[in-house]
N, CA, C and O atoms as a GROMACS GRO file, in nm:
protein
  460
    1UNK      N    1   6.731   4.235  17.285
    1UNK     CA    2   6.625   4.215  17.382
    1UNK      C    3   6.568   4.074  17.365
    1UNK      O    4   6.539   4.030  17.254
    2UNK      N    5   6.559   4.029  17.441
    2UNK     CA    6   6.494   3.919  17.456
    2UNK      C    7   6.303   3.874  17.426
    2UNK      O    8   6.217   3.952  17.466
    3UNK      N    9   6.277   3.786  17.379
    3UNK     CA   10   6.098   3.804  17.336
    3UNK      C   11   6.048   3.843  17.440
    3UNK      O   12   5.948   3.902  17.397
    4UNK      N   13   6.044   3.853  17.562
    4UNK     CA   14   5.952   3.850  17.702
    4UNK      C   15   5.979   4.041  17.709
    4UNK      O   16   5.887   4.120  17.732
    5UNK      N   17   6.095   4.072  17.688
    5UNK     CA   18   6.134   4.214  17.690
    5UNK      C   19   6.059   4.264  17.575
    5UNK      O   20   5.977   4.346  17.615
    6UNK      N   21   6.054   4.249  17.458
    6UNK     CA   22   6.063   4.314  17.350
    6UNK      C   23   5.860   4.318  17.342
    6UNK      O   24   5.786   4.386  17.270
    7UNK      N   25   5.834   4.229  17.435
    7UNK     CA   26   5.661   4.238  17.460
    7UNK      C   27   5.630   4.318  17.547
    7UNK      O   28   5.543   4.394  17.502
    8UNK      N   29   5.665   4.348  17.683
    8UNK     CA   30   5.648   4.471  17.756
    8UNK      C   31   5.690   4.600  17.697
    8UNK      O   32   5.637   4.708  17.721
    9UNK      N   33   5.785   4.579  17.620
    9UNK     CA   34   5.784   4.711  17.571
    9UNK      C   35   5.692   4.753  17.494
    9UNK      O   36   5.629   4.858  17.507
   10UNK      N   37   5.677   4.639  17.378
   10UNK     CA   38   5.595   4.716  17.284
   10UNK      C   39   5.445   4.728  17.398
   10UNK      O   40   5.390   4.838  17.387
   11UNK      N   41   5.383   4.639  17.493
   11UNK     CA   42   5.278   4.655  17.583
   11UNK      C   43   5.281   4.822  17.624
   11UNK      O   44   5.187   4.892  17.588
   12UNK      N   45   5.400   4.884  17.702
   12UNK     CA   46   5.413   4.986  17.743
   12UNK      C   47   5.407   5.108  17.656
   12UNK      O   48   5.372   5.219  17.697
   13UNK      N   49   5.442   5.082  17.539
   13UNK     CA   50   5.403   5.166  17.424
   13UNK      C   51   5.292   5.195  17.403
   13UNK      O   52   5.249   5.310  17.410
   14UNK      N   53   5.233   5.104  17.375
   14UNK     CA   54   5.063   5.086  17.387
   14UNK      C   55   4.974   5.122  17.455
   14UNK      O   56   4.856   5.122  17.419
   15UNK      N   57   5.037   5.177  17.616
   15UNK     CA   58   4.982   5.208  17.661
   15UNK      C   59   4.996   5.361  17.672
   15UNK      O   60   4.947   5.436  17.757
   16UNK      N   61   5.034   5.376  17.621
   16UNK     CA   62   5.106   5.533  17.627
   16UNK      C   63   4.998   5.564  17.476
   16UNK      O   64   4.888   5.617  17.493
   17UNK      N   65   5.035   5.533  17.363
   17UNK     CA   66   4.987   5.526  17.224
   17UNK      C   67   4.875   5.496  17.214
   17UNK      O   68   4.827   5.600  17.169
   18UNK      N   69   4.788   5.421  17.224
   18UNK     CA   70   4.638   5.404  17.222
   18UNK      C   71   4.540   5.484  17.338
   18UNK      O   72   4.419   5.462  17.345
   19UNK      N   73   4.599   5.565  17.411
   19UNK     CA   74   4.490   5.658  17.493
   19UNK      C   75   4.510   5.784  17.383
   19UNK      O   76   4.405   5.831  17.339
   20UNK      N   77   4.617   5.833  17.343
   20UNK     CA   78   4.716   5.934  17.281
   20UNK      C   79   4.645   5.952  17.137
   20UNK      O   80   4.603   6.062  17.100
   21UNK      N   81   4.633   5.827  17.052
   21UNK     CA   82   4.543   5.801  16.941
   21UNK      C   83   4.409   5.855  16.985
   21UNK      O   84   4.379   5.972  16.964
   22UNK      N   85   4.328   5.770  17.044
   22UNK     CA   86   4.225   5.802  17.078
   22UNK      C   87   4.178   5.937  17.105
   22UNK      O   88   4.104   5.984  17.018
   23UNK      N   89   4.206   6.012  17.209
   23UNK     CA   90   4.200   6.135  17.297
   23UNK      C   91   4.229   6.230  17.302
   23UNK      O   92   4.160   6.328  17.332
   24UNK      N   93   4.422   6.222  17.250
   24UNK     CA   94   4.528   6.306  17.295
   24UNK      C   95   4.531   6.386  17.382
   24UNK      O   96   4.576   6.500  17.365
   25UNK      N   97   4.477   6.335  17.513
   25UNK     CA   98   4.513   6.412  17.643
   25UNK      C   99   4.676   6.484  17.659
   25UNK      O  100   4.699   6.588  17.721
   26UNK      N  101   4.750   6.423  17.607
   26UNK     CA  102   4.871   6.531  17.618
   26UNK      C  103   4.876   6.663  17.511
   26UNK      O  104   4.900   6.782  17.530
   27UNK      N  105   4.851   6.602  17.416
   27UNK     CA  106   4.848   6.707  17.293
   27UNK      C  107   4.738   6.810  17.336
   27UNK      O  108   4.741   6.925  17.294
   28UNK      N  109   4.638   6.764  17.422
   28UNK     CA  110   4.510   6.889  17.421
   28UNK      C  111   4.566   6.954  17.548
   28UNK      O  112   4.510   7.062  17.567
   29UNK      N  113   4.638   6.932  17.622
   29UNK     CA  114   4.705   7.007  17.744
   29UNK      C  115   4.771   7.084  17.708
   29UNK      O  116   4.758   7.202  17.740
   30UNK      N  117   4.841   7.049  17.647
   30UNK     CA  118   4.975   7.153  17.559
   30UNK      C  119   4.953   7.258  17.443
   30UNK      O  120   5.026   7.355  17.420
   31UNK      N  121   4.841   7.221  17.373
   31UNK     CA  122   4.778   7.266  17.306
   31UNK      C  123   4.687   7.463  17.403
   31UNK      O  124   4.702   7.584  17.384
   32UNK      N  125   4.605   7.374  17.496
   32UNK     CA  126   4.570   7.459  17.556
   32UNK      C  127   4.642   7.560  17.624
   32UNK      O  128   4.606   7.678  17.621
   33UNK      N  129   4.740   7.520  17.685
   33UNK     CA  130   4.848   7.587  17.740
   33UNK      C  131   4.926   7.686  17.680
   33UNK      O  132   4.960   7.784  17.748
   34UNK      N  133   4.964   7.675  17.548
   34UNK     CA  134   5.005   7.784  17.477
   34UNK      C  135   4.877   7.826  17.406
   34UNK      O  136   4.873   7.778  17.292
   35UNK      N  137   4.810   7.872  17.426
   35UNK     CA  138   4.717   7.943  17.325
   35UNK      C  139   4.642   8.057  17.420
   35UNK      O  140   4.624   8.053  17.542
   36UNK      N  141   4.598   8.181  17.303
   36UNK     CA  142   4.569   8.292  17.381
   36UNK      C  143   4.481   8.277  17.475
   36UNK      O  144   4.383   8.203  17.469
   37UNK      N  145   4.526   8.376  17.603
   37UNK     CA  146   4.352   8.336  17.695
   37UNK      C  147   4.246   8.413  17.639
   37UNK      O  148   4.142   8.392  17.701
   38UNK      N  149   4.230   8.506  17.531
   38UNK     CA  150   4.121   8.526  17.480
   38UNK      C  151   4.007   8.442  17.390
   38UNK      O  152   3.886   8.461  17.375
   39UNK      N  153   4.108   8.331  17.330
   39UNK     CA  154   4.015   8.260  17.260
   39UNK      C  155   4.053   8.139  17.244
   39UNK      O  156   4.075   8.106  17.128
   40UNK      N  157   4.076   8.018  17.369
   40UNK     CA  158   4.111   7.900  17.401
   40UNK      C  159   3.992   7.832  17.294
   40UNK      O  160   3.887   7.888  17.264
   41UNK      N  161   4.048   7.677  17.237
   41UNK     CA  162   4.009   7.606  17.155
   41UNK      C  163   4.042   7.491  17.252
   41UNK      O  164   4.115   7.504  17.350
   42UNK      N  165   3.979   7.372  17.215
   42UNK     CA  166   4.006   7.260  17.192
   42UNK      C  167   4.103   7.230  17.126
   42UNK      O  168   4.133   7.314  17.041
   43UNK      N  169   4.177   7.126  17.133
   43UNK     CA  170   4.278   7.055  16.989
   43UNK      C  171   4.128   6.962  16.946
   43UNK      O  172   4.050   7.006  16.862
   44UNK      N  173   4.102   6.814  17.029
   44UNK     CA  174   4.005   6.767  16.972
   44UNK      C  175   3.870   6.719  17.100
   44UNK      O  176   3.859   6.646  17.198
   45UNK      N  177   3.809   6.791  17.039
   45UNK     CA  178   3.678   6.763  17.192
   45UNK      C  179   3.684   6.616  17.184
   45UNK      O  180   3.723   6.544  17.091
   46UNK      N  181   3.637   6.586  17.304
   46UNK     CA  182   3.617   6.441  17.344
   46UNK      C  183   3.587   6.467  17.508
   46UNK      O  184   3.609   6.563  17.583
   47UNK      N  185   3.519   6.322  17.529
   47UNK     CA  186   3.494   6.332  17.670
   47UNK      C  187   3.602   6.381  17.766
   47UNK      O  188   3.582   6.466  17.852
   48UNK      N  189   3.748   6.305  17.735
   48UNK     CA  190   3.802   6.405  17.855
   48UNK      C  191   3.793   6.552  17.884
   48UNK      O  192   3.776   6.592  18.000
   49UNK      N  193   3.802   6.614  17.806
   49UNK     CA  194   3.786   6.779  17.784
   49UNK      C  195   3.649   6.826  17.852
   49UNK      O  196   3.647   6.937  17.905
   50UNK      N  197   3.556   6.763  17.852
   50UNK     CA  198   3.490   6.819  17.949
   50UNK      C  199   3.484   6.842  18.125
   50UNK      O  200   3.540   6.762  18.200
   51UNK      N  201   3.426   6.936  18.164
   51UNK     CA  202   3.471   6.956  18.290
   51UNK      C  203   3.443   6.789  18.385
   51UNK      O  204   3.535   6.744  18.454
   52UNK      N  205   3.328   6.727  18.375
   52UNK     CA  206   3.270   6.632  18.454
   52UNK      C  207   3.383   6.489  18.471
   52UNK      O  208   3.387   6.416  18.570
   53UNK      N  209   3.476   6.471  18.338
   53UNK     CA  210   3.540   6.362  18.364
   53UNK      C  211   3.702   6.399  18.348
   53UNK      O  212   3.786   6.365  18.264
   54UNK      N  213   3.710   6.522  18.517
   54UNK     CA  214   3.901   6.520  18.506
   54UNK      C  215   3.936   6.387  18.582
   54UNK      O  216   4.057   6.366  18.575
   55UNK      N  217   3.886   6.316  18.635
   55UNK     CA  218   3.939   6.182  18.727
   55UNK      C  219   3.971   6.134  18.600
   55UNK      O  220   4.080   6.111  18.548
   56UNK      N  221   3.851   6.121  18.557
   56UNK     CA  222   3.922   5.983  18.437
   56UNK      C  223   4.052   6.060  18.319
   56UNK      O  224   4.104   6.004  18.222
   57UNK      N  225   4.072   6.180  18.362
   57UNK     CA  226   4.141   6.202  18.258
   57UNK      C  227   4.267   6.194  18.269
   57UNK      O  228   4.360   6.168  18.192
   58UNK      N  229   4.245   6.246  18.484
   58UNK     CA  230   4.394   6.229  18.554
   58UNK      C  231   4.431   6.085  18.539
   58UNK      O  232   4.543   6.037  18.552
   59UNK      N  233   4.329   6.028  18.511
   59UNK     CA  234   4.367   5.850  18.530
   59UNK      C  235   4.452   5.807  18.406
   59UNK      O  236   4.574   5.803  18.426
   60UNK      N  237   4.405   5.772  18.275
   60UNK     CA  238   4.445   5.791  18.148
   60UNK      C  239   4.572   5.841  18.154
   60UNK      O  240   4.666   5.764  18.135
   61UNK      N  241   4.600   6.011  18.190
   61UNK     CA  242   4.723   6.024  18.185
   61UNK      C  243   4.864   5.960  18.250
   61UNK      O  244   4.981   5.965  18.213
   62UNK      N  245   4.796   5.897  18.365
   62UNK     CA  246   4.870   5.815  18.449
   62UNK      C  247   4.933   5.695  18.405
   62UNK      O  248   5.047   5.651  18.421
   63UNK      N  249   4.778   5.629  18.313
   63UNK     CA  250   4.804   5.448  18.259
   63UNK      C  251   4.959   5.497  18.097
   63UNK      O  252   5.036   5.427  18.032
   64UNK      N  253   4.930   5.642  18.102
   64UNK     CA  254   5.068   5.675  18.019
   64UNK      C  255   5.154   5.708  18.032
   64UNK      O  256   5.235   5.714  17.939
   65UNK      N  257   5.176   5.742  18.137
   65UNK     CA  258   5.277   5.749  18.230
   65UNK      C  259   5.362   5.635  18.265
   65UNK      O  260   5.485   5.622  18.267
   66UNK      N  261   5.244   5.538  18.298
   66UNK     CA  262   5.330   5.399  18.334
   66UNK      C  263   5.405   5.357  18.194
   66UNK      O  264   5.519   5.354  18.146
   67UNK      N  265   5.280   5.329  18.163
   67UNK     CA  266   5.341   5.254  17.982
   67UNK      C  267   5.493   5.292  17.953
   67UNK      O  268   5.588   5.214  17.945
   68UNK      N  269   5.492   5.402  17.942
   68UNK     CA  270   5.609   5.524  17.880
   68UNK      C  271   5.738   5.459  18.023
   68UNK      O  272   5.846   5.406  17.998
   69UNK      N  273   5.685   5.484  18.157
   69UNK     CA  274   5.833   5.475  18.280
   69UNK      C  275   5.824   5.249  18.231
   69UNK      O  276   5.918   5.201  18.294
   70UNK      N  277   5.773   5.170  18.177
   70UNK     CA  278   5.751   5.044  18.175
   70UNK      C  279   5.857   5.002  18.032
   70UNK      O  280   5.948   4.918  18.032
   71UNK      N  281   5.811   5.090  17.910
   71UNK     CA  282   5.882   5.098  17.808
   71UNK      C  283   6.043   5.162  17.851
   71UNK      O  284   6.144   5.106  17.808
   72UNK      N  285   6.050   5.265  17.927
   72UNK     CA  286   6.191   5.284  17.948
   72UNK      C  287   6.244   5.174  18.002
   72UNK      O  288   6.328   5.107  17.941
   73UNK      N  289   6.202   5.146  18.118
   73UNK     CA  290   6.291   5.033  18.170
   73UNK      C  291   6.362   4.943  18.119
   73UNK      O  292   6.483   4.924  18.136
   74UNK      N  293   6.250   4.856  18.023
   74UNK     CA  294   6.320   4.769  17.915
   74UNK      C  295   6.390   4.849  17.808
   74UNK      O  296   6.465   4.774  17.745
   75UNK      N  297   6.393   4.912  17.785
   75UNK     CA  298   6.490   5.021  17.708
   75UNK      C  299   6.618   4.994  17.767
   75UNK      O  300   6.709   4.934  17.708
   76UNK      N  301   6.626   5.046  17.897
   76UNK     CA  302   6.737   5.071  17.944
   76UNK      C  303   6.810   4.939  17.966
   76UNK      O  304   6.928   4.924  17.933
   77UNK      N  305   6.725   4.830  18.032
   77UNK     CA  306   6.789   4.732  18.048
   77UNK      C  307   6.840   4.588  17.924
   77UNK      O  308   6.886   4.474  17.924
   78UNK      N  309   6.798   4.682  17.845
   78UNK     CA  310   6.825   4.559  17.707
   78UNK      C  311   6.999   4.537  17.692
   78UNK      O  312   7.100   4.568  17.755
   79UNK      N  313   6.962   4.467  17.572
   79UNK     CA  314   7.118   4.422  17.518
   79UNK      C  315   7.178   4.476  17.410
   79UNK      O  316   7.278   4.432  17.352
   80UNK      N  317   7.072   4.640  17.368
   80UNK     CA  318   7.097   4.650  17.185
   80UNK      C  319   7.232   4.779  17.237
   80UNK      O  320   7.263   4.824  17.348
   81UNK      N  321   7.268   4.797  17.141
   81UNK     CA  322   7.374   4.878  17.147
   81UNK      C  323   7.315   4.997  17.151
   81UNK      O  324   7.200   5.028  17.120
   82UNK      N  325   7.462   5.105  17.218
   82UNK     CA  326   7.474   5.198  17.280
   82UNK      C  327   7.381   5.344  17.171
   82UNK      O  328   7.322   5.438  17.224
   83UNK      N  329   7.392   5.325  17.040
   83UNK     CA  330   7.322   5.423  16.983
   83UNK      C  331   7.204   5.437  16.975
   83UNK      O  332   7.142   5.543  16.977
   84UNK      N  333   7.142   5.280  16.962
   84UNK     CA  334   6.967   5.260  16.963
   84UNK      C  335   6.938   5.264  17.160
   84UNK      O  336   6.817   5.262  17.181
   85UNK      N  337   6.992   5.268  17.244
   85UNK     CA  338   6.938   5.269  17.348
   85UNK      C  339   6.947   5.412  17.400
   85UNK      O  340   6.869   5.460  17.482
   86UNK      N  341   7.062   5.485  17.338
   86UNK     CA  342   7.052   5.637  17.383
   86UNK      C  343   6.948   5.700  17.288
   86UNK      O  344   6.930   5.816  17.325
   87UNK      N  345   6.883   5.674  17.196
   87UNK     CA  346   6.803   5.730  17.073
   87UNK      C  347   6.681   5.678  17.151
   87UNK      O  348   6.612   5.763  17.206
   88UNK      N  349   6.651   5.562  17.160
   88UNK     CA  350   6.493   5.526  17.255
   88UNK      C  351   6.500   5.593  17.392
   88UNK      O  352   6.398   5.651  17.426
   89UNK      N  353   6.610   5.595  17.480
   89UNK     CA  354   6.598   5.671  17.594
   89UNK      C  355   6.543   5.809  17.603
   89UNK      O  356   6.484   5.866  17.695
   90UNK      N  357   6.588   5.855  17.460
   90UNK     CA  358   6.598   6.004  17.447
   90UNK      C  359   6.470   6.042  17.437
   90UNK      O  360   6.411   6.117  17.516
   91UNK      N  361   6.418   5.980  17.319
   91UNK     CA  362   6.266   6.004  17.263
   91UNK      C  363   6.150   5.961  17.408
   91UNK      O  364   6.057   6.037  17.435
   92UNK      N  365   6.167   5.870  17.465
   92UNK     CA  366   6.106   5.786  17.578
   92UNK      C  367   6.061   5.919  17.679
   92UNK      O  368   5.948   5.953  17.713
   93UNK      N  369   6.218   5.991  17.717
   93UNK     CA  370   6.276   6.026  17.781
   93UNK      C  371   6.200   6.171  17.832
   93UNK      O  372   6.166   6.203  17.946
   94UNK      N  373   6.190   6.225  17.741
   94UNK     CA  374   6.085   6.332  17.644
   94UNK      C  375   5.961   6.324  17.660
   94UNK      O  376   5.897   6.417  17.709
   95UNK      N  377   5.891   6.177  17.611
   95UNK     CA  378   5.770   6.211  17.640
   95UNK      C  379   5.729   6.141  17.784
   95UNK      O  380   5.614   6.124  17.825
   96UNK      N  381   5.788   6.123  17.817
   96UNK     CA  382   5.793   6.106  18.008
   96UNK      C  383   5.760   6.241  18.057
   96UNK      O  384   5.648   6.275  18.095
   97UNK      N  385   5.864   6.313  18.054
   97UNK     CA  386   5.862   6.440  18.118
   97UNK      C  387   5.739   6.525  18.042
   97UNK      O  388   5.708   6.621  18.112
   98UNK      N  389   5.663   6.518  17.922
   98UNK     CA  390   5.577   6.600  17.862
   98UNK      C  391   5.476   6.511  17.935
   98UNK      O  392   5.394   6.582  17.993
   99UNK      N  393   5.452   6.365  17.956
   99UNK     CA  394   5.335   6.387  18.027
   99UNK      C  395   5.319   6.380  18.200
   99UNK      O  396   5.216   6.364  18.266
  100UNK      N  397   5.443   6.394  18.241
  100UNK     CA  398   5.448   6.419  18.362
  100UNK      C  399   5.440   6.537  18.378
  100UNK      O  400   5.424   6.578  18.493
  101UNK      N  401   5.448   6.619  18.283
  101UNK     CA  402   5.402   6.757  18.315
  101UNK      C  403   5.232   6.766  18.288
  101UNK      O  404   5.160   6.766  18.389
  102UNK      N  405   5.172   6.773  18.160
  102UNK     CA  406   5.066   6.700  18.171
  102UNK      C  407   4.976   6.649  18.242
  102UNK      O  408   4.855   6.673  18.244
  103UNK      N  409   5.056   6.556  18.320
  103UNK     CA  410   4.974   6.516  18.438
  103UNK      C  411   4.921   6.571  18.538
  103UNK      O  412   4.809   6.570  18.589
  104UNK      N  413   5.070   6.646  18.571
  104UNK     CA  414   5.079   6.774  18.739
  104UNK      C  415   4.988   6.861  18.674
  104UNK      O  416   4.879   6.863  18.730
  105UNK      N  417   4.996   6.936  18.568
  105UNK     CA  418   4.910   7.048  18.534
  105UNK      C  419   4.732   7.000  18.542
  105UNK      O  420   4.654   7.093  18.557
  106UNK      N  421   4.687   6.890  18.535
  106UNK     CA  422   4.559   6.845  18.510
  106UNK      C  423   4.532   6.853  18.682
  106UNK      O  424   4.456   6.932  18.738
  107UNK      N  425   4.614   6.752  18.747
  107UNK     CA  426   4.620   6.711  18.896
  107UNK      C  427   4.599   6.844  18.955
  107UNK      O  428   4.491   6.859  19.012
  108UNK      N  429   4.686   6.950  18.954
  108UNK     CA  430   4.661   7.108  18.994
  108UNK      C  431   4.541   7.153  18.965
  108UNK      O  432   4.470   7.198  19.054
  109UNK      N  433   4.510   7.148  18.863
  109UNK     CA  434   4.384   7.214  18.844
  109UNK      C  435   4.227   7.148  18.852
  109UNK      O  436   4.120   7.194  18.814
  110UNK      N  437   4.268   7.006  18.926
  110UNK     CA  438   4.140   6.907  18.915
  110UNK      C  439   3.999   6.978  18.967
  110UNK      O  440   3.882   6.941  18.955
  111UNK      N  441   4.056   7.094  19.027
  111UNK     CA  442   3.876   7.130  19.144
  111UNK      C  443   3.842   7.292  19.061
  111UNK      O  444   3.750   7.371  19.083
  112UNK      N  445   3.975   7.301  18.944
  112UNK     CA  446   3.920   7.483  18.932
  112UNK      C  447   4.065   7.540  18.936
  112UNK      O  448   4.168   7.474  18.943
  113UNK      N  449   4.050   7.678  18.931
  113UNK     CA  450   4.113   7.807  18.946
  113UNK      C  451   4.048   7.872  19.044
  113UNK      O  452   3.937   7.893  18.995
  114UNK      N  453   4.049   7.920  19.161
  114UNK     CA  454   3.942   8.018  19.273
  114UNK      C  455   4.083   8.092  19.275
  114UNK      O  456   4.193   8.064  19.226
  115UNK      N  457   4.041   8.186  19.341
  115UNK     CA  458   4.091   8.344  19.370
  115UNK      C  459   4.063   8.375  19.537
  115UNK      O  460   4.091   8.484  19.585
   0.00000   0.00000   0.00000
């Protein structure tokens, strides 16, 4: 990879990784999601988790979204060989789809559950 590449990536990482540190909006989705409906927990309270800020939370999950589809790209388009680019694709690859799920599940439920 080239220096100009090897900076968006690590940028796109970052952006994925420093909301993730902070928050773990994916981990507290997933978290929630498998756990009994009798006695739902938190993973770690923080402002997103409360009801008042799902925009900002749908947002956040988004700026990791990019990071993560920004980091693939240069992944894919580098120059390193075939084992380190199928091993970063893979892992990349993964948590793409965990927070694109993530995402849809927050986005679905932005106004509630009604009946």
């Amino acid at each position: 990879m080239t220096k100009n590449q090897k900076l968006w990536f690590w940028i796109g990482l970052a952006l994925f990784a420093i909301p993730e540190i902070l928050w773990s909006p994916v981990v507290n989705v997933f978290y929630d999601l498998f756990q009994s409906s009798n006695s739902v927990a938190v993973f770690r309270d923080n402002l997103l988790t409360s009801g008042n800020h799902v925009n900002l939370f749908i947002s956040i999950l988004g700026l990791q979204l990019f990071g993560l589809l920004v980091s693939e790209r240069f992944v894919l388009r580098s120059q390193q060989s075939l084992g380190l680019k199928i091993a970063w694709s893979t892992v990349l690859g993964v948590l793409v789809l965990a927070t694109l799920l993530a995402w849809s599940i927050v986005f679905s439920l932005r106004r509630g559950i009604t009946i």
